[in-house]
Every structure is written in C-alpha cells, then in structure tokens.
C-alpha positions in Angstrom: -36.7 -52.7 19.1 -36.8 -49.1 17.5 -39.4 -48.1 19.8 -37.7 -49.0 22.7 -34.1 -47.9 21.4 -36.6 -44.4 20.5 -37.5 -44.2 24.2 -33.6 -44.0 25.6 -33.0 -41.5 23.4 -35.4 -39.0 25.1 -34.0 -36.4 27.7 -34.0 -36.0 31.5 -37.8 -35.1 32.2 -38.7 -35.1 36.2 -42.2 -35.0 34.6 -42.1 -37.9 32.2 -39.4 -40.1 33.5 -38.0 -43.2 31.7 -37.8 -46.1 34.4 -36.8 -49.5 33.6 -38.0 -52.8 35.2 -37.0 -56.4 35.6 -36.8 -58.8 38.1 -34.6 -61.8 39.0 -35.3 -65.0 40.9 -32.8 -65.9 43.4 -31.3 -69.4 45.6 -31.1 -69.5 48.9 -28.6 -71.3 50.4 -26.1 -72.1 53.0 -23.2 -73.8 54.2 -23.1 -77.5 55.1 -19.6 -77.4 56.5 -17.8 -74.3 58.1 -15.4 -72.4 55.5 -11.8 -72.3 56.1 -10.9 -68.6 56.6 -8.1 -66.9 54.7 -4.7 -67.2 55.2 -1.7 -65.3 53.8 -1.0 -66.9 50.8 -4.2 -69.0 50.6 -7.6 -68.0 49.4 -10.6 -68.7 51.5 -11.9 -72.3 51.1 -15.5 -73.3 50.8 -16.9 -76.7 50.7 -19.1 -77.2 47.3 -21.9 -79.4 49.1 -24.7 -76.8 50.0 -28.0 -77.0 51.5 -30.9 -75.0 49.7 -33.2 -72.7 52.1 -35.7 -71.8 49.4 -35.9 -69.2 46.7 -37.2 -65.3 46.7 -37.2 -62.5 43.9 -35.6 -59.4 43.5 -37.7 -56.6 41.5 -35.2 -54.2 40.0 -36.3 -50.5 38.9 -34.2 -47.7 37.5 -34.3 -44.5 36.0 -30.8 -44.6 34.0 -30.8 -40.9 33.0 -30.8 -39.9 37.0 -28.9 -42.6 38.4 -31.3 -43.7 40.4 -33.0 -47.0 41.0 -35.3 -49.1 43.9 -35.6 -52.8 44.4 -38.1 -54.3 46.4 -37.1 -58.3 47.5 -40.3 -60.5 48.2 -40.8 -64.4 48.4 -42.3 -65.0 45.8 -42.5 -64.4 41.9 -46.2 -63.7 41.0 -48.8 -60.9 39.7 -49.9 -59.5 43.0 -45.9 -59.5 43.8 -45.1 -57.4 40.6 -48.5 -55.1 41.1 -46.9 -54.5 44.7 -43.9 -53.5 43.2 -45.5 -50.8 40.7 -47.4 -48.8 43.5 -43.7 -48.7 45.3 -43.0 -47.1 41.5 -45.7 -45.2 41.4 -45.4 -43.8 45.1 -41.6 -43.3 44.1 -42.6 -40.5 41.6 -45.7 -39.3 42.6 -44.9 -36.3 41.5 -44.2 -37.3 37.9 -47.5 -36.6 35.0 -46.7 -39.9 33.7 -44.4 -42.8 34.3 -42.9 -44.7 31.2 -42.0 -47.9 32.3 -39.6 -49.9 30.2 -40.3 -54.0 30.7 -40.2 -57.6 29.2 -43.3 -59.9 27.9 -43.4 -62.0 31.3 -46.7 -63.4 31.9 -47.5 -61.5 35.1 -47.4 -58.3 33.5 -50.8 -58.0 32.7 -53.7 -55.4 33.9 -55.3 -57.9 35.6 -52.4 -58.8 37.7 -53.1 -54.6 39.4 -57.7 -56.2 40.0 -56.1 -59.0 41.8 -53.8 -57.0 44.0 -56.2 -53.6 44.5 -59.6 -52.6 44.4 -60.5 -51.6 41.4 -60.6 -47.8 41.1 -57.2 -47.9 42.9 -56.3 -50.4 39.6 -57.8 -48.3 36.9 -56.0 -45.2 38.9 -52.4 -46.9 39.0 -52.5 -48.5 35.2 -53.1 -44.9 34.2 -50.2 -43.7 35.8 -48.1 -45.8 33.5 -47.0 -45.9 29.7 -46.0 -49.2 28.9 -43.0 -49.8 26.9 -42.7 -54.0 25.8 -39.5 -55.3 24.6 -39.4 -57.5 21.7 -39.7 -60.8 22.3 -36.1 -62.6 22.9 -34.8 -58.9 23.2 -34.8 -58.4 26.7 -31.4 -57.1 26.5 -32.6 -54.1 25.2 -34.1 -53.5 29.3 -30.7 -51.3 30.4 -32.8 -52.7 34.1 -31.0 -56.2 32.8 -27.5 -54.5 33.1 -28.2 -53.0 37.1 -29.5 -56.4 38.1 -25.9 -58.3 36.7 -24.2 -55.7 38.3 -25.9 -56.2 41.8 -25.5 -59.5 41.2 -21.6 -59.4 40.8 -21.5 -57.0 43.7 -23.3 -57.9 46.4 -24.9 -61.6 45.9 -21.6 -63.5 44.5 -21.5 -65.8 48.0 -23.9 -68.2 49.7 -27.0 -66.4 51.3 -29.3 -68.7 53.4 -31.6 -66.0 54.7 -34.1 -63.5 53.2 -33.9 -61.0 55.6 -29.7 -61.0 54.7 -30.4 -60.6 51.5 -32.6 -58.0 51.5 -30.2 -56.2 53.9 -27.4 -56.5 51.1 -29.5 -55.1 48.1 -30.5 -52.2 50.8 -26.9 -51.9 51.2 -25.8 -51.8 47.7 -28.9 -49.9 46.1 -28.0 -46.9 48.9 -24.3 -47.0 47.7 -25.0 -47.3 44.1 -27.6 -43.8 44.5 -25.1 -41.9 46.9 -22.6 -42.9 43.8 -25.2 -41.7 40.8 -24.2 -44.4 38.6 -25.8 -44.2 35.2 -26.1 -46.6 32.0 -24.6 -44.6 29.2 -26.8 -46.3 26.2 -24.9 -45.6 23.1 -26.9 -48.5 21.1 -29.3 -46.4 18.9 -32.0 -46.8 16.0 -29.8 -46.1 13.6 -27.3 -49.1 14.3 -29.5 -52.0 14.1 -30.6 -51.5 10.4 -27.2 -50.1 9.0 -24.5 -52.4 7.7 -21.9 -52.2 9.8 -19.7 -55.0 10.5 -19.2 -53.2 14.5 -21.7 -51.8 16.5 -20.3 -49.5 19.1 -22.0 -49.1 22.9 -20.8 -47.7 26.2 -21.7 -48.6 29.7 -21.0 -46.7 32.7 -18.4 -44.6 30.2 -17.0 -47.7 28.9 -16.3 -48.3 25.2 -15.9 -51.7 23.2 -16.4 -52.7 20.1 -19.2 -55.6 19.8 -18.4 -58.0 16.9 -21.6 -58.5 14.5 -21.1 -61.9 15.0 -21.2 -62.4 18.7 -23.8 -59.4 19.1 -26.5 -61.8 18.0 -25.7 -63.4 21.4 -27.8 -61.9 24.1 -26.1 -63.6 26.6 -22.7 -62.6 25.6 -23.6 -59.3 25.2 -24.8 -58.8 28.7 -21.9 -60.8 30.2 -20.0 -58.4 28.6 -21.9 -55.5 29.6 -21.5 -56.2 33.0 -18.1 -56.8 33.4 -17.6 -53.2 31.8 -20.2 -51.9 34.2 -17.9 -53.0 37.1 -15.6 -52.2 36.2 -13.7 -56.0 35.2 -11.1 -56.9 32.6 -12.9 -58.2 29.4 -10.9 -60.0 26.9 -11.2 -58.7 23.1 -14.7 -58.6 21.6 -12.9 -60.7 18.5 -13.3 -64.6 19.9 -9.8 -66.4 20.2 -9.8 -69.9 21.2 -6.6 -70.1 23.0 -7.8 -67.5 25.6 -10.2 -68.4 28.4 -13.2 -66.6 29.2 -15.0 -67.3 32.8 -14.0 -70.9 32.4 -15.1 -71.0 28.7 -13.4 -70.5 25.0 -14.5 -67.3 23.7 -16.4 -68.0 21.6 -18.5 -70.5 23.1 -22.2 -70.1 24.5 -22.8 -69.4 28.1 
C-alpha cells in the first residue's frame, strides 16, 4: 500500500508520468420487447426480459495529475489483449523517459503476455519502457484507474447496449468529453493515514470532501460506491450508516 500511496504523491513530470490501469468486462445486451417512450409525467418504461449479445472489455488508462486518460474496447479479456493495450500506452507517451504504470495482480499481467503478442526485441524494448507499480492484493482500490472506470460506467454505459461497435462509440464519446473537461482525481488518501489512529480518514475526489468512517473504510466496495457518486457529482447519504435510510436499494450499512 505505502508504495503505491508513495507514487500519487509525486508531482506532474511529462518525463516520468504516473498512469493508471484497469480494465472492466462488460454485457452485451439488448431489448426483447420495444421500450415505452416517455411521457409527461411518466418515466420511460423498459421490459426486464433481455437477450444477451455477448461480452467485451474495456481497458481503462489515466494519468490523474493531467486529466487525461485513453481506453481501448476489445472482445476479449486476455494477455495479447492487455499487451495491445500497453503499446497504445506506450505510443501515447512516446515522448516520456519512463512510464510508471500503476496496476492490479490480474493473471495476464505478466512479461510473457508482451513474447506472446510481439517479437521479442519489440517485447524486451516495450517492458523497459515501463515501471511497474502492483497493488496489494485485495487493495485494488488503491488504482485511482478504478474510480474513472465507475464513473464511465455511471455516465455513459447505465442502459442496454447490444452492439460493440455502440459501445465503443460511447466510451469514444465520453473519454473525448471527459479530456476537453480535464477532469482529475484529487487523491487526498496518503501514507501517513493508514498507520495513524484515527477514527476518520479524510479523501477528496474530483474536489469533493467526506469523511470515511473507520468502520465502513475496510469496505472496498463501499468505498468506491462512494467515490463514484462524489466523482459525478451524486447525492451521497452520510458516511455514518443509519438503518432507516436507504442506500441504492440497500440499508446503509449493508454489503453491496
């Protein structure tokens, strides 16, 4: 954890940059009967019988300090996929000395995932590019590339997609808007919090404050729930759990 939490703290460096990475699978699917459009005083109306048309993946990368980020959708969820996706990096700032990339544990982040896609001086050439940066394992929440992908979620992938090529039209669409916009992850969760006994830890997303209970941050789930909903900028109920309020359909306090 400190490493990681060591590596947001390090400024803006064109030369050096800080990029995070994390990918997503996703459904698709499409209607079985036609929706009922809206009407003035009535919400549209969808049928909750669907018919699945398969599944693809969306690789997320982004450089929090700069706002900036690139996604690459493909059909599939495998080493040669995610090697693919680290020469689009790698082309991305080809000006940079060296790239320190922030990622999870996942089995297809290996070296020899880079032999099976390239030759192998092209390999060797694009592992050296990197520096490596592994969050711990069930601490994947630490990868601020977690918080874009809820967010594009939220935004732009909430409905019933049945087609790739839609879909990689709307995380086109929301990945140009989201750069024109420069919108950043301000990280406020640092080395020192996690070994200190405070009862509150305090963190800030896209200039957001809240107060994390001790309690609830041990929920990784929760915390990125939360961390989304702040990112876009949604009403989120007090960080203290109440069971009379509901919370997306849930008490409070209970687990996802």
């Amino acid at each position: 954890m400190e490493q990681v939490l060591d590596v947001y703290r390090r400024p803006c460096d064109p030369s050096r940059p800080v990029v995070c990475m994390d990918e997503t699978p996703r459904q698709l699917i499409s209607e079985i009967r036609s929706p009922v459009a809206a009407a003035p005083g009535r919400p549209a109306r969808h049928d909750y019988e669907y018919r699945r048309r398969g599944t693809c993946n969306v690789f997320m990368a982004t450089e929090p300090l700069a706002g900036r980020r690139m996604t690459r959708v493909s059909e599939r969820k495998t080493k040669i996929d995610w090697a693919r996706f680290l020469a689009d990096i790698d082309e991305r700032y080809a000006d940079a000395e060296k790239i320190k990339l922030v990622m999870d544990n996942l089995n297809t982040h290996r070296p020899g995932a880079l032999y099976e896609a390239f030759p192998p001086a092209r390999a060797k050439a694009l592992w050296d590019r990197f520096e490596f940066v592994h969050t711990p394992k069930h601490g994947s929440w630490l990868n601020v590339a977690e918080v874009e992908l809820n967010v594009m979620i939220r935004q732009c992938l909430g409905w019933r997609i049945d087609s790739i090529d839609v879909l990689r039209a709307e995380v086109a669409a929301w990945q140009d808007r989201r750069d024109r916009l420069k919108a950043t992850v301000n990280w406020q969760f640092t080395i020192k919090l996690p070994s200190c006994p405070l009862r509150t830890h305090k963190v800030s997303v896209a200039r957001t404050r809240f107060w994390c209970h001790s309690a609830q941050r041990k929920n990784p789930a929760w915390l990125r729930r939360r961390l989304t909903m702040h990112a876009i900028g949604v009403r989120v109920p007090p960080a203290v759990p109440d069971a009379t309020q509901p919370f997306l359909g849930l008490p409070c306090h209970a687990n996802p």
